[in-house]
C-alpha positions as CSV (number, residue, x, y, z in Angstrom):
1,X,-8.1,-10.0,25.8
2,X,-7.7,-13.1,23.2
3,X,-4.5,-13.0,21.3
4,X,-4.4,-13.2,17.1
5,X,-2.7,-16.6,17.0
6,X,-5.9,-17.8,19.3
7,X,-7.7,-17.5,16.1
8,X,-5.8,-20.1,14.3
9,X,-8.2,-23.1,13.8
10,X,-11.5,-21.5,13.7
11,X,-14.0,-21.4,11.4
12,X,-15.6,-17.8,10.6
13,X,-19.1,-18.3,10.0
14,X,-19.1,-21.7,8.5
15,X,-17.3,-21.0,6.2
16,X,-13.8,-20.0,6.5
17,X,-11.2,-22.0,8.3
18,X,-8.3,-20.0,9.5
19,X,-4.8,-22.3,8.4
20,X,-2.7,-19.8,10.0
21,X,-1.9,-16.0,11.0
22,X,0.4,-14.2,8.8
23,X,0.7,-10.7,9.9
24,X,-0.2,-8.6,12.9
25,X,-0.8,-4.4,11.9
26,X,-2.1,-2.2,14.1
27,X,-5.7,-2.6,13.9
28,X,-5.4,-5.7,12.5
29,X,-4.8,-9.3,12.1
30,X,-4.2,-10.9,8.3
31,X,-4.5,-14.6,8.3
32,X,-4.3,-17.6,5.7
33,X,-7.5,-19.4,5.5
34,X,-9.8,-21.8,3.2
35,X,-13.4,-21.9,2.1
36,X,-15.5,-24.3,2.4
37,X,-15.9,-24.9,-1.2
38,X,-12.1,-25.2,-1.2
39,X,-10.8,-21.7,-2.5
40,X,-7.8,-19.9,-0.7
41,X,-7.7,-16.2,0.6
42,X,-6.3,-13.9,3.5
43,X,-8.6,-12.6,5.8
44,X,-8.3,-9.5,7.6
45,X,-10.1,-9.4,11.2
46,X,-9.9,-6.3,13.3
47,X,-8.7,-6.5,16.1
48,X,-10.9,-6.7,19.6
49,X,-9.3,-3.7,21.4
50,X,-10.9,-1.7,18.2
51,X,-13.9,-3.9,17.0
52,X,-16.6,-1.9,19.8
53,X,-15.9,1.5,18.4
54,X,-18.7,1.8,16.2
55,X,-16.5,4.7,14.0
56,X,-13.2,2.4,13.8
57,X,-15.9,-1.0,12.3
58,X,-17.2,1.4,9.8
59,X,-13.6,2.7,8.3
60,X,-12.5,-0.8,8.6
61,X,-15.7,-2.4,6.7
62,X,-15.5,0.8,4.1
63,X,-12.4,-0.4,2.8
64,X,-13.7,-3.6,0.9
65,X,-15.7,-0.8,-1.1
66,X,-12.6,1.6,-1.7
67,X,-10.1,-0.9,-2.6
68,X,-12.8,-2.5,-5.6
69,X,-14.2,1.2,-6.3
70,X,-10.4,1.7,-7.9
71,X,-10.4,-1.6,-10.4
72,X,-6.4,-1.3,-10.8
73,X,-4.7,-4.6,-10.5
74,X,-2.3,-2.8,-8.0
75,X,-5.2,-2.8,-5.5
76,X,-6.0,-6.0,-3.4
77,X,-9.4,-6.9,-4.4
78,X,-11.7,-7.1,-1.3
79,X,-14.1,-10.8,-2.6
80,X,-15.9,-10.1,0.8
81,X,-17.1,-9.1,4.5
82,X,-18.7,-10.7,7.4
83,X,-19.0,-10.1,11.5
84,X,-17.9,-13.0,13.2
85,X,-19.5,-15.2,15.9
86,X,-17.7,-12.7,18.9
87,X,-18.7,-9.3,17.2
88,X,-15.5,-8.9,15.0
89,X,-16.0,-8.1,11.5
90,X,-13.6,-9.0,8.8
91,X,-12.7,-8.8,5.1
92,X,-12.2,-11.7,2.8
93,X,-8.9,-10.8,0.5
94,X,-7.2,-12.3,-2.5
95,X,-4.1,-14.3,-1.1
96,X,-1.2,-12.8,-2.1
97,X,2.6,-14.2,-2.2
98,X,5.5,-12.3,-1.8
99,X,6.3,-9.7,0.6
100,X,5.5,-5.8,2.2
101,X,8.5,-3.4,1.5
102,X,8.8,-3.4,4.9
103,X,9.7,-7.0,5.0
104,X,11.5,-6.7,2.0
105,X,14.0,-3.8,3.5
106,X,14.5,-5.9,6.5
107,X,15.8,-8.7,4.8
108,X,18.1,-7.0,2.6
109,X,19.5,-5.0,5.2
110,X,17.9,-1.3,5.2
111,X,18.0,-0.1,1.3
112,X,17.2,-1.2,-2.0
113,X,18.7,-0.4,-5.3
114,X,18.0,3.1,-7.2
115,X,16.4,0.9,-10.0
116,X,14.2,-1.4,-8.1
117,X,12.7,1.7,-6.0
118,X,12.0,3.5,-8.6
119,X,10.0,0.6,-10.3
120,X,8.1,0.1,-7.2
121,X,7.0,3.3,-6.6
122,X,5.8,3.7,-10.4
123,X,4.0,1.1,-10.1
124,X,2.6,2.2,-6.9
125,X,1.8,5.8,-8.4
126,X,-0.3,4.0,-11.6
127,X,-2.4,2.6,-8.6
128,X,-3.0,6.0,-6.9
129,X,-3.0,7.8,-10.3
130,X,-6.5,5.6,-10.9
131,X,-7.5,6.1,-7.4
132,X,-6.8,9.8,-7.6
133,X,-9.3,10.2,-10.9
134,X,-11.7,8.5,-8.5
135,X,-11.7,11.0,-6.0
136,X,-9.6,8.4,-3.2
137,X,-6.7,9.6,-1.4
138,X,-4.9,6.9,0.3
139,X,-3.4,8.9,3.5
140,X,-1.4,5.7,4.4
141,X,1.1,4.9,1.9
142,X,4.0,3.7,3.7
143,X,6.1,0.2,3.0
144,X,4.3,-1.9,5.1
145,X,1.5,-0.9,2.8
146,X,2.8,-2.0,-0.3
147,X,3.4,-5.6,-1.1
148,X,5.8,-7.0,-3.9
149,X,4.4,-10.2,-5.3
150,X,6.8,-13.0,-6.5
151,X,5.6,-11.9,-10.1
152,X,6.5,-8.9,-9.6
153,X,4.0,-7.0,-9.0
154,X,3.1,-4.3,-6.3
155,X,-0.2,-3.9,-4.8
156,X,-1.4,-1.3,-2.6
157,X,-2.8,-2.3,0.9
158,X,-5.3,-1.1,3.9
159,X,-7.3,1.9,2.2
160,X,-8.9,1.5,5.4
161,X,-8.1,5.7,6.0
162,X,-8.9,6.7,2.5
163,X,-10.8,9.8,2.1
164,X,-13.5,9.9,-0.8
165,X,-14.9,13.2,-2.6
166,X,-17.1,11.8,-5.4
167,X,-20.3,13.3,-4.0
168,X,-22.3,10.7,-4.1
169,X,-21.1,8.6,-1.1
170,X,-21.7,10.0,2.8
171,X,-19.1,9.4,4.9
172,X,-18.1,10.8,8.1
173,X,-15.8,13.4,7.5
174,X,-12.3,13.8,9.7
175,X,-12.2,16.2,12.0
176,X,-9.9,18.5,11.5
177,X,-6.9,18.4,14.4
178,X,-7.2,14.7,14.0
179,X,-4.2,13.0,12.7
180,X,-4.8,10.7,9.7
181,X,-1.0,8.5,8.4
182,X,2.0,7.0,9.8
183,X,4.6,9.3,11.3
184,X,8.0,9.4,9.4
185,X,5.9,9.3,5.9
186,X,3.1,11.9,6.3
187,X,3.0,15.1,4.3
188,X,3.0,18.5,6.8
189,X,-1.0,18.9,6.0
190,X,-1.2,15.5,7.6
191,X,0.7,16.1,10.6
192,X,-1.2,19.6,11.3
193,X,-4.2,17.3,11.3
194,X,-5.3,19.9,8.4
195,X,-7.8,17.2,7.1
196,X,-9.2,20.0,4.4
197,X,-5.7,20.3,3.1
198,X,-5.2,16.7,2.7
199,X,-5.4,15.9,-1.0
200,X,-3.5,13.8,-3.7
201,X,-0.3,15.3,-3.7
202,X,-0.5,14.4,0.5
203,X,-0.5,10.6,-1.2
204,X,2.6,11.7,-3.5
205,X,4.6,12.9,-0.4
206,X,4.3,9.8,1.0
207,X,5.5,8.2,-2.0
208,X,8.5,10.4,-2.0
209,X,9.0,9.3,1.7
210,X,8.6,6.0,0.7
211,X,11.1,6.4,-1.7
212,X,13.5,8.4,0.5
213,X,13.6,5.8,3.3
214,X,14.1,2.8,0.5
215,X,17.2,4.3,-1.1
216,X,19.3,6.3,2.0
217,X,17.5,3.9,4.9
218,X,16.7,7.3,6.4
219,X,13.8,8.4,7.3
220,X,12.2,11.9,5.8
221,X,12.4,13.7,9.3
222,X,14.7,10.9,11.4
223,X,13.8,11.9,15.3
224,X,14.5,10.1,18.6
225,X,10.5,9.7,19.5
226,X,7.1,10.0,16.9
227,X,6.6,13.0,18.5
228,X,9.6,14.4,17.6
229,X,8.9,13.1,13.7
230,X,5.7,14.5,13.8
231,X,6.5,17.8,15.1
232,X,9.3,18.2,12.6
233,X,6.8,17.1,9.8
234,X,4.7,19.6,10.8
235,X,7.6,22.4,10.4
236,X,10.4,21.3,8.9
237,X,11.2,21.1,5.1
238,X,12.8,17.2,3.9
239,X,16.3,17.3,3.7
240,X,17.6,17.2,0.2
241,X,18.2,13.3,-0.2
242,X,21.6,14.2,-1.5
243,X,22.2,15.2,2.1
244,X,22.0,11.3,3.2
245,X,22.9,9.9,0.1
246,X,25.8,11.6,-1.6
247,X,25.8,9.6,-4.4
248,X,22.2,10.0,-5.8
249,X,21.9,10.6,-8.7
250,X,20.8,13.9,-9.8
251,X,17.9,13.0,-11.8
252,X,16.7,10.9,-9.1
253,X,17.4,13.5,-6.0
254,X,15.1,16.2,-7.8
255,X,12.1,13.8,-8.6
256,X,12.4,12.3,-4.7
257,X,12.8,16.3,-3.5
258,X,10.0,17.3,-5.8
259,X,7.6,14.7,-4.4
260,X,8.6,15.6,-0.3
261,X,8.4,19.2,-0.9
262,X,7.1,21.0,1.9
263,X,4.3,23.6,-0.1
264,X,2.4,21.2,-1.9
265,X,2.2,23.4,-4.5
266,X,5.6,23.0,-5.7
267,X,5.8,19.1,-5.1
268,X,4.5,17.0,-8.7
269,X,0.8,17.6,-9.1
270,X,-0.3,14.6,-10.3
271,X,1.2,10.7,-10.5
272,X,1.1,10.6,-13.7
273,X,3.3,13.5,-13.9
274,X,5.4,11.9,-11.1
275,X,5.6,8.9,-13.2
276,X,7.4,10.2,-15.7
277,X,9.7,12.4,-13.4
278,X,10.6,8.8,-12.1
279,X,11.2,7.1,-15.9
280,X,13.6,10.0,-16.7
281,X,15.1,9.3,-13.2
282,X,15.2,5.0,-14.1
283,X,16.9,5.5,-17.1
284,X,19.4,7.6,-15.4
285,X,19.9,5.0,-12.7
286,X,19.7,2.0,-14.9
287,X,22.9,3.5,-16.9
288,X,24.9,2.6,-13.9
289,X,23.3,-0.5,-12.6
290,X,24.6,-4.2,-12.8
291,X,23.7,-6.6,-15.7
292,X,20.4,-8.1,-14.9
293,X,19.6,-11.8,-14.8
294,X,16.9,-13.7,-15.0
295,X,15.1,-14.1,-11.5
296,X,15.3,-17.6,-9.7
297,X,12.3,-17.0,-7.1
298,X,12.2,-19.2,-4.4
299,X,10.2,-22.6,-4.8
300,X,10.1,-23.4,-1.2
301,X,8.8,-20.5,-0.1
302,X,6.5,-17.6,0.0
303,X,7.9,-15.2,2.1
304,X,10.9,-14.4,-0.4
305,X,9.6,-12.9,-3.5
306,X,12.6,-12.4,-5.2
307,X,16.4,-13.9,-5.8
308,X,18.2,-11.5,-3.5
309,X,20.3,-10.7,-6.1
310,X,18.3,-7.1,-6.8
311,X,19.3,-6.5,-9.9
312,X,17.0,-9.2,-11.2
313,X,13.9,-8.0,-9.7
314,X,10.5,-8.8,-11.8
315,X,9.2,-5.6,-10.4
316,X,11.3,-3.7,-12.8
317,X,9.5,-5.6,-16.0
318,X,6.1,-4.7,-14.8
319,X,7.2,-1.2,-13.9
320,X,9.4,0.1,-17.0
321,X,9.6,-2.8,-19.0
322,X,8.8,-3.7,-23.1
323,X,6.4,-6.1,-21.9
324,X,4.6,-4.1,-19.4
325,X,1.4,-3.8,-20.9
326,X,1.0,-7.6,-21.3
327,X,2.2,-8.3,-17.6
328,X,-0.6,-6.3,-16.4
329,X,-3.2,-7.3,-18.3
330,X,-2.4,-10.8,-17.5
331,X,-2.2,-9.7,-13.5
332,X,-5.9,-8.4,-14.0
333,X,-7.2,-11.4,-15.5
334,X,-5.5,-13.3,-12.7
335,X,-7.5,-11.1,-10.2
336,X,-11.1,-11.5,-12.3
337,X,-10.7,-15.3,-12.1
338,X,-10.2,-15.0,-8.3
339,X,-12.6,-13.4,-8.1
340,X,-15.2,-15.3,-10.2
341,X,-13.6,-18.3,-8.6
342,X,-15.8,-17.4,-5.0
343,X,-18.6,-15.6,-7.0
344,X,-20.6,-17.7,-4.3
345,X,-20.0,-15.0,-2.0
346,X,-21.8,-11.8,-1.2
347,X,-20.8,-8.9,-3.5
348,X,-18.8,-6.1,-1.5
349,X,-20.6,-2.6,-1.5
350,X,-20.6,0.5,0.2
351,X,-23.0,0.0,3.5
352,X,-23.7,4.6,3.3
353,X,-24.1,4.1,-0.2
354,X,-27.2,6.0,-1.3
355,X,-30.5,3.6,-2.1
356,X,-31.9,3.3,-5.8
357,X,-28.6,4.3,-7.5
């Protein structure tokens, strides 16, 4: 079975020369590469144990459609898709720099400041809450999903298990008993493998858990094993934060115990609704928080989107800030001249897509 870093130095179909591999997930490999014509991207190849089942190719090809069905700036636009010479099909990203939350809580030691979650996951919910009115539900949001640019900016990742109810397009459905997330930031639906249940308060549970695990370093349902987690998901109400983190602040506790709220008809019913339980919550939590400075990223490199001083995140500014409206019109320009940078590429569309539409 080759290994990801044997990819390193090929060229995908004439085209695309692979500089180097950046992150290994668990169905697949991201790596830096260049086109032929010059232009820079990130590639995402699935990986071999996965590219021969035929149902795993067509979730992972799907999500170049998804992703550019949304047309939020806080979603990685997909600029194209290809099978490789061995069989293994891949999708052509825009190159981002920065870091995953994941990464981002690893380097800082385990937790992030009230302020600089709660900016993340609004801007997180303005991508789902656009999703959402498209009939997509994520299913996957966890912090190796979301990435912090070194402008600030979060984007949403890997809508590869995103579930669509538009009408229009066929898809496959999930069967229900089958287990669609990541343990430790499913909602109970999930876990239960009820995929009927699943909806878009599922995606704001997951937020919530995102949230939980960023501000106490717990998470939601902390067990020895994923089974354990699961199981417990599957019964077990969330802990009041408070619980972990005595010294939440009350605004804050209720809109994170809100969103992990085990009936999903009492968590917030709808991101935009979420959004503004998590405003109300960033003013509270701003009141205490150090003066902020202006942010030195790093120049040497990409890995580090911020100074690790946190009160001087950008993420913040696109979030809550004055300017907010101008950063993200500038971050979706940024995105259309990527785009129409390698318009020499095929145009990404849904391969079950019905004809003559």
């Amino acid at each position: 079975m080759p290994r990801p870093e044997d990819r390193v130095g090929a060229t995908l179909n004439g085209k695309w020369t692979v500089e180097g591999l950046l992150a290994v997930g668990g169905m697949g490999a991201v790596y830096g590469a260049v086109h032929r014509n010059g232009r820079k991207a990130a590639i995402k190849v699935l990986l071999p144990r996965f590219a021969r089942d035929p149902e795993v190719r067509k979730r992972f090809m799907r999500e170049g459609y998804v992703a550019n069905k949304i047309e939020h700036p806080g979603a990685v636009a997909i600029l194209d898709d290809d099978i490789a010479e061995d069989g293994a099909p891949y999708l052509v990203m825009e190159r981002l720099e920065g870091e995953s939350v994941s990464e981002w809580l690893a380097r800082v030691g385990g937790v992030l400041p009230p302020t600089e979650v709660l900016a993340i996951a609004g801007q997180v919910l303005e991508v789902l809450g656009v999703a959402h009115e498209n009939g997509i539900v994520h299913r996957d949001i966890k912090p190796g999903n979301v990435f912090v640019t070194r402008s600030g900016h979060a984007k949403v990742l890997d809508f590869g298990l995103a579930r669509i109810r538009d009408g229009l397009i066929s898809l496959t459905p999930t069967a229900d008993g089958t287990i669609m997330g990541t343990v430790g930031y499913m909602a109970p639906e999930q876990a239960r493998g009820a995929t009927a249940a699943v909806d878009s308060r599922s995606d704001l549970f997951s937020v919530g858990a995102l949230m939980y695990r960023a501000l106490s370093g717990r998470r939601v349902h902390e067990r020895p094993s994923p089974i354990e987690m699961t199981q417990a998901a599957m019964r077990e109400p969330v802990a009041p934060i408070a619980t972990v983190m005595p010294d939440v602040g009350p605004v804050l506790a209720a809109a994170v115990d809100r969103a992990v709220a085990f009936d999903k008809a009492t968590r917030w019913q709808s991101a935009a609704a979420m959004f503004e339980g998590l405003r109300a919550a960033y003013e509270e939590a701003s009141r205490g928080a150090p003066p902020r400075r202006e942010p030195r990223p790093s120049a040497e490199s990409v890995d580090v989107s911020f100074d690790t001083d946190p009160a001087s995140s950008l993420v913040i500014d696109v979030a809550f800030g004055d300017a907010k409206a101008d950063l993200v019109a500038k971050e979706r320009q940024r995105t259309r001249e990527i785009i129409e940078g390698l318009s020499t590429m095929s145009v990404v569309v849904d391969p079950e897509a019905p004809k003559g539409r």
